[in-house]
C-alpha positions in Angstrom: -28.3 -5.5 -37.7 -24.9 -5.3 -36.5 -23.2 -8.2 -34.2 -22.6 -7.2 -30.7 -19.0 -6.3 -30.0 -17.1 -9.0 -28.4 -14.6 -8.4 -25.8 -12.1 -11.0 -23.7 -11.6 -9.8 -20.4 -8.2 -11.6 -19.2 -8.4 -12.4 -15.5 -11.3 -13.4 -13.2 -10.5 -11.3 -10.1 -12.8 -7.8 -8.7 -11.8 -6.0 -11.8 -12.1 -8.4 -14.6 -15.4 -9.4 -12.8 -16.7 -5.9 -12.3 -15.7 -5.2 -15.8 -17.2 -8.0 -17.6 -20.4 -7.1 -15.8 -20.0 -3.6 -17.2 -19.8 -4.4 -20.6 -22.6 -7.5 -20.5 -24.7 -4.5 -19.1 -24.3 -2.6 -22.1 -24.6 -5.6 -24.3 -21.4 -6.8 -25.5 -20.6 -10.2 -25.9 -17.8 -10.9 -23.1 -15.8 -14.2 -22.5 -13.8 -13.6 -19.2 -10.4 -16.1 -19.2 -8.7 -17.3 -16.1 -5.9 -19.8 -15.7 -7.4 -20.9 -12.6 -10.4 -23.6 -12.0 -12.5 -21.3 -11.1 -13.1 -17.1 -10.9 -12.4 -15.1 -7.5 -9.6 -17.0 -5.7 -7.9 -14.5 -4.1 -11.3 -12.6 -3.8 -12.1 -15.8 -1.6 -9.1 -15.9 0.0 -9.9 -12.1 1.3 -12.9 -13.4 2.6 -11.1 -15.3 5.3 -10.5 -12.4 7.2 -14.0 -11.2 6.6 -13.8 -9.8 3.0 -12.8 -5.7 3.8 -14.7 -4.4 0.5 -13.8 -0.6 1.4 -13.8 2.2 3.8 -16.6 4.1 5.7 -14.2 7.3 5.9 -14.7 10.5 4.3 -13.9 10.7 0.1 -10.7 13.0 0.6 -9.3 11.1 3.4 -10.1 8.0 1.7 -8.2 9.2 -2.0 -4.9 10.4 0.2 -4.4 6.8 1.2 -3.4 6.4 -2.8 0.0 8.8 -2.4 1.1 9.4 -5.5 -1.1 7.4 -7.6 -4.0 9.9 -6.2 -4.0 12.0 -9.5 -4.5 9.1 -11.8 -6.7 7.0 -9.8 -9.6 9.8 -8.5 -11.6 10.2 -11.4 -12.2 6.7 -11.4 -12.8 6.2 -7.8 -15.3 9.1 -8.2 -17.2 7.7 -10.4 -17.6 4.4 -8.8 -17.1 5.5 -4.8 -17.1 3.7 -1.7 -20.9 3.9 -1.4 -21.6 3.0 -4.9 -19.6 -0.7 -4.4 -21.6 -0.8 -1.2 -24.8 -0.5 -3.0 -23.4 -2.9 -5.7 -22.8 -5.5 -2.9 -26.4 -4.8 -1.3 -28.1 -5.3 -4.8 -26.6 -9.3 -5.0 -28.1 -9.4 -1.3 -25.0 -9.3 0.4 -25.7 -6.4 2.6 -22.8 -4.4 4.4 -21.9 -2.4 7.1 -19.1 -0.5 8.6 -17.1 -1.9 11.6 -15.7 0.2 14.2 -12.6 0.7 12.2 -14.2 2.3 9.6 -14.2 -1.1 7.6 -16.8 -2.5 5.2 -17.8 -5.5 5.3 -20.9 -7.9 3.8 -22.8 -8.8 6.7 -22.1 -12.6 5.9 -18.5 -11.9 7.0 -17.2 -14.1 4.0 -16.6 -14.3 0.0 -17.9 -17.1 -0.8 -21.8 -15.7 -0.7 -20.9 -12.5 -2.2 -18.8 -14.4 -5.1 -21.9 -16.8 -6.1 -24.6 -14.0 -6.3 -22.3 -12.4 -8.7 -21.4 -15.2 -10.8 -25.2 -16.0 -11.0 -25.6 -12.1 -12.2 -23.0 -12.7 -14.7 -24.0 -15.9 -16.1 -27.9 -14.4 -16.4 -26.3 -11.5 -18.1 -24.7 -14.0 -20.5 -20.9 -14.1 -19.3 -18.9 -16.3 -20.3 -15.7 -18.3 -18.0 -13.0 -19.6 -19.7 -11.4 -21.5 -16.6 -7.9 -23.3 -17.0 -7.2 -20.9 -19.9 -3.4 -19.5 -19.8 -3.1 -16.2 -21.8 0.0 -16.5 -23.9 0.1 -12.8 -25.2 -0.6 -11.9 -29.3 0.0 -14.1 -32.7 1.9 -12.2 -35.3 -1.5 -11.3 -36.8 -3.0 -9.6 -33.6 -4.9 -12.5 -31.9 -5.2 -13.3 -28.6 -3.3 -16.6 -28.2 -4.3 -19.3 -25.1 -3.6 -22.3 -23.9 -6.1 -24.0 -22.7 -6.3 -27.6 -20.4 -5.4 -30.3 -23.0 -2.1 -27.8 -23.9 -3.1 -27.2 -27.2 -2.6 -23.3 -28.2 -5.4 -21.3 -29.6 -5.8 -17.8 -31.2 -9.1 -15.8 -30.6 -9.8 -12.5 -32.2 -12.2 -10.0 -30.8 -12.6 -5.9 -31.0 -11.4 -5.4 -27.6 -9.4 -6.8 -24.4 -9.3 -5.8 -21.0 -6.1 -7.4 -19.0 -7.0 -7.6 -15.4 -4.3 -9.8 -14.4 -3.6 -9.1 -10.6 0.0 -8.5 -9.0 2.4 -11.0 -8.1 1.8 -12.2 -4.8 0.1 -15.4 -3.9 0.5 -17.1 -7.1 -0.6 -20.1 -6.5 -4.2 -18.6 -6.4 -3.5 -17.6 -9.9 -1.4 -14.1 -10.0 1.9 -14.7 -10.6 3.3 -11.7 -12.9 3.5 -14.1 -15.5 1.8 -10.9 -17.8 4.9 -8.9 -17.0 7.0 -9.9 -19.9 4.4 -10.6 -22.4 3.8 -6.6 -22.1 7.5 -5.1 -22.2 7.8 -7.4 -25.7 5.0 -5.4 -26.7 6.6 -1.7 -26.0 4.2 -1.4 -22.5 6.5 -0.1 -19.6 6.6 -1.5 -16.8 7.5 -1.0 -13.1 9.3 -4.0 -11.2 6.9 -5.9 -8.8 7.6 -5.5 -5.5 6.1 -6.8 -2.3 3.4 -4.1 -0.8 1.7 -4.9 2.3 3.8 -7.3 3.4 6.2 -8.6 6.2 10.0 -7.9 6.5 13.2 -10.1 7.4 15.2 -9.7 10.4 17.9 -11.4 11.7 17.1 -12.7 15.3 19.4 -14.1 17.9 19.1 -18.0 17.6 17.2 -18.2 21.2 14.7 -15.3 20.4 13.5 -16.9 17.0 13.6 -20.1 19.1 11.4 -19.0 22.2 9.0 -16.3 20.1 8.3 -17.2 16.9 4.7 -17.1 16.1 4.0 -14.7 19.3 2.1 -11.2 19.0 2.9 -8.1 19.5 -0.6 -6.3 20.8 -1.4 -3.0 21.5 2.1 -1.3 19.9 2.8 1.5 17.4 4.9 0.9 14.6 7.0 3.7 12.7 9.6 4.1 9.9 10.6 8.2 10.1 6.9 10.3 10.5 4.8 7.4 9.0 3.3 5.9 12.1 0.5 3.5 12.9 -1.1 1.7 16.3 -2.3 -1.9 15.3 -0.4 -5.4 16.1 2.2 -7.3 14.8 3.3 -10.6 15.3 7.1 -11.9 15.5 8.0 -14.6 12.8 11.1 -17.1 12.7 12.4 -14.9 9.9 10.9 -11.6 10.7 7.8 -9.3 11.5 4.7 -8.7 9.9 1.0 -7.8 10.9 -1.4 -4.8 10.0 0.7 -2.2 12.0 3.6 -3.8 9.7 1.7 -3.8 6.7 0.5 -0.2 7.2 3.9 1.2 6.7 5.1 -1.3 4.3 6.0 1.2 1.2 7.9 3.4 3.2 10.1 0.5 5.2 10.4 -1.0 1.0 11.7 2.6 0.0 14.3 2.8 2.9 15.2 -0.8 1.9 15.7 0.2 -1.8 17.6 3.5 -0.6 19.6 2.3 2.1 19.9 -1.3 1.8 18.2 -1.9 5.4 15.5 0.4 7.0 15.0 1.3 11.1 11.8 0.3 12.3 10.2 1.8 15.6 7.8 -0.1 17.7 6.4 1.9 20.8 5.6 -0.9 23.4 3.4 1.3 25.2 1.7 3.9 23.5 -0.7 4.9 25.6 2.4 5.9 28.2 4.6 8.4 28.2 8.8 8.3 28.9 8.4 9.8 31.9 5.7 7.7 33.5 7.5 4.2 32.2 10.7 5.6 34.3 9.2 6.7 37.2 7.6 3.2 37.6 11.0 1.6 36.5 12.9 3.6 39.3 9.6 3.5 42.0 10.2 -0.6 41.5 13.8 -0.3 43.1 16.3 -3.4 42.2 15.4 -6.1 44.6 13.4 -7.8 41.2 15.1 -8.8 38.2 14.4 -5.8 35.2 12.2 -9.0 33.2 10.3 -9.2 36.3 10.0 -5.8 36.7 8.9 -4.9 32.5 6.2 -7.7 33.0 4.3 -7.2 36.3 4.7 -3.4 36.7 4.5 -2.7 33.5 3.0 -5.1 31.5 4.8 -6.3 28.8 4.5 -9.4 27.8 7.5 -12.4 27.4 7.9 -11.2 23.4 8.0 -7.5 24.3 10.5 -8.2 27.3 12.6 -10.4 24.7 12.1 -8.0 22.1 14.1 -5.2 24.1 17.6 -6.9 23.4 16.9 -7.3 19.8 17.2 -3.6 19.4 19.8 -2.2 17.4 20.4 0.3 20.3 21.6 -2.7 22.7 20.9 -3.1 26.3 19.6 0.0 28.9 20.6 0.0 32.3 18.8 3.4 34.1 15.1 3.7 34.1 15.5 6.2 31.7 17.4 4.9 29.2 15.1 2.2 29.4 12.2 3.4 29.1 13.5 5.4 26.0 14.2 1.9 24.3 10.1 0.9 25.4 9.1 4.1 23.5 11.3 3.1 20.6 12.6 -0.5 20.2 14.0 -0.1 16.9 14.8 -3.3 14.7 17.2 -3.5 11.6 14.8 -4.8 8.6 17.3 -6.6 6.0 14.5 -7.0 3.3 10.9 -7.4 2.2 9.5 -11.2 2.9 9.2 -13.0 -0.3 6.5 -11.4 -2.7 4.6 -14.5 -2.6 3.6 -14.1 0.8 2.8 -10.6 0.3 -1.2 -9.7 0.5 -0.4 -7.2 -2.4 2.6 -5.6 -5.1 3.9 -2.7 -6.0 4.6 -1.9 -9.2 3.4 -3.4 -12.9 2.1 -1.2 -15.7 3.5 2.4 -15.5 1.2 4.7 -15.7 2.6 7.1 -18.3 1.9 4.2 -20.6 -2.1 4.5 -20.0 -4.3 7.1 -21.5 -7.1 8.6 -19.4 -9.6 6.0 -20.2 -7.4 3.0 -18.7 -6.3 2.1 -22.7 -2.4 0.3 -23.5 -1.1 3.8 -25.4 1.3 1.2 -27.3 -1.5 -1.4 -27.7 -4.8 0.0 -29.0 -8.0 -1.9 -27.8 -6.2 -2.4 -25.2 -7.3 -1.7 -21.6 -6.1 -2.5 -17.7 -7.1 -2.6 -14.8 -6.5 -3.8 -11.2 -3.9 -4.3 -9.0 -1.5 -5.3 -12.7 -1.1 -1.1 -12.5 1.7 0.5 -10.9 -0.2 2.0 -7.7 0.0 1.1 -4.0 -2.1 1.1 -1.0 -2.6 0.3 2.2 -5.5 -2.9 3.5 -8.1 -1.7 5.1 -10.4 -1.7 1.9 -8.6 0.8 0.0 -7.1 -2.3 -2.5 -10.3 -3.6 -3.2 -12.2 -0.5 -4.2 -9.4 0.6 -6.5 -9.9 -2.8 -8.3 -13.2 -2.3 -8.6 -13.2 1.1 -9.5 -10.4 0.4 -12.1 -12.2 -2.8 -13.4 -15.2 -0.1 -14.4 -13.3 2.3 -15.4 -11.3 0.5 -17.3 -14.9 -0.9 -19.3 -15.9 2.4 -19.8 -13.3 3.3 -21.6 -13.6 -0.1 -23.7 -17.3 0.7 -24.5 -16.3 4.4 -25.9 -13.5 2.9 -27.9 -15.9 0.3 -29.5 -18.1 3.5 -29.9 -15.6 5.2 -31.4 -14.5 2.1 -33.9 -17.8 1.4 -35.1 -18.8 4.8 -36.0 -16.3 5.3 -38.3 
């Protein structure tokens, strides 16, 4: 009778998670490592602001918010779809439900329930974590090398690997891009890693960073050209970030990478038009100071006033011209904020170096998955589900290949 096949999955996040439970289901033998102390730490992290698993919205809707990594990652969103990751989630008792957003969320609002169901599941189904083990890359012979706590390297062999090494952002929680290098020595391409969902830099006047740093902005609409979004943001000492921010992040990193700086919009009032902001402008008359006038006819708050002369376009003097800089207060961005503080990244494996069933084309036995691949998308669930959907996928593809191996 043969052995079972044994697999390393390389990184304990969704998609090495949701892949090691894959192949365990099918019977392979499946060590998962991770440098970290423990599985799921940015998983956890999520869960602090409720753990957004996925999206409640319609499949096509949903597969557009991938751009131009649609093509490559439908198939495998199809075959493991918002509601199938919903049921997943139900079946370790962690029931869901959709917000008013749209959002999924477990009911429990949190990771940490959601995370020990499933690491009882994997341990039952025989999983087993390698904690504190740093992946190294390949000896000269083909073997995984590791270096475990007491710093000692180690080689492993086994019939199949699945990397599942995360982005770069939040390192400290145990993605750090570290992976990047090991995989262009081996002939895998790879995209730079970029900041994606993330805030920007701008360079505020000494007094506003002062005064306003750490404020919101509520109730505004953010846009970079026709990409446009209502949500909040909130003012930083170096910059601006928050979901309306974040929504629009790829495009605001493009115009960076084109132009060296990108314009961003912020409608202050969305829910009023030009013509209504003047006329209450003008109705005011001048016996009030314009402050005065922005934050009890209008308002605005003490950020959003102060806002106003940060704009590139400088101060307004008419009712009209100032209610044209309300409808669009446009900043300068000078960058990205530092990738470490970004809740995602851009870039990593390219994808013309991937065969359809998520396998290294330079490396075979090989597989990916997870955010480590060059795709991008905005929160709101849509990163989670491809993880997951990838992590499957990516097993599949690892199960036929063993198929495939042990046939001949």
């Amino acid at each position: 009778m043969n052995s079972p096949a044994r697999v390393a999955v390389i990184g304990g996040g969704p998609a090495g998670l949701i892949a090691a439970e894959t192949l365990a289901g099918a019977g392979v033998a499946v060590v998962v490592h991770d440098r970290m102390p423990s599985a799921g730490r940015k998983l956890l992290m999520a869960g602090r602001g409720g753990l957004n698993l996925t999206h409640g919205e319609d499949i096509e809707r949903f597969l557009a918010r991938y751009g131009d990594s649609r093509a490559r990652l439908e198939a495998a969103i199809r075959a493991f779809p918002p509601e199938a990751l919903r049921a997943w989630a139900d079946a370790l008792g962690q029931e869901t439900f959709v917000g008013s957003s749209g959002r999924v969320f477990p009911k429990a609002l949190k990771a940490s329930p959601l995370l020990r169901a499933w690491s009882r599941r994997l341990e039952s189904q025989g999983v087993r974590l390698a904690s504190r083990d740093r992946w190294l890359g390949w000896s000269d012979d083909g073997a995984l090398r590791f270096e475990p706590p007491g710093g000692i390297e180690r080689t492993e062999r086994v019939d199949a690997t699945i990397l599942a090494l995360g982005g770069a952002s939040w390192p400290r929680l145990g993605s750090d891009g570290g992976w990047a290098a090991i995989l262009a020595g081996a002939g895998v391409g790879i995209a730079t890693l970029r900041p994606a969902n993330c805030g920007f830099l701008v360079d505020w006047s000494d007094d506003f960073r002062a005064r306003f740093a750490g404020q919101p902005l509520k109730r505004i609409a953010a846009a970079c050209g026709d990409a446009a979004v209502r949500g909040e943001a909130m003012v930083t000492a170096r910059g601006i970030e928050g979901g309306a921010i974040y929504a629009i992040s790829g495009r605001l990193r493009e115009a960076i990478d084109r132009d060296g700086s990108a314009l961003l919009d912020i409608d202050l009032l969305p829910d009023r038009t030009r013509e209504d902001i003047a006329g209450r402008i003008a109705a005011a008359g001048r016996r009030r100071s314009r402050s005065t006038i922005l934050r009890t006819t209008l308002g605005l708050s003490p950020v959003a006033v102060a806002l106003l002369r940060e704009s590139v376009d400088g101060p307004a003097d008419d009712a009209a011209a100032l209610a044209d800089r309300i409808k669009r207060c446009r900043l300068r961005l000078t960058d990205t904020a530092p990738i470490d503080r970004a809740i995602s990244t851009a870039g990593g494996v390219a994808w013309d170096g991937i065969d359809e069933t998520f396998m290294l084309r330079p490396l075979p036995g090989v597989f990916v998955a997870g955010e480590m691949i060059d795709w991008d998308a905005p929160t709101g669930g849509y990163l989670l589900q491809a993880c997951f959907a990838t992590g499957r996928a990516a097993a599949s593809g690892a199960l036929a290949w063993l198929g495939d191996i042990r046939a001949k």
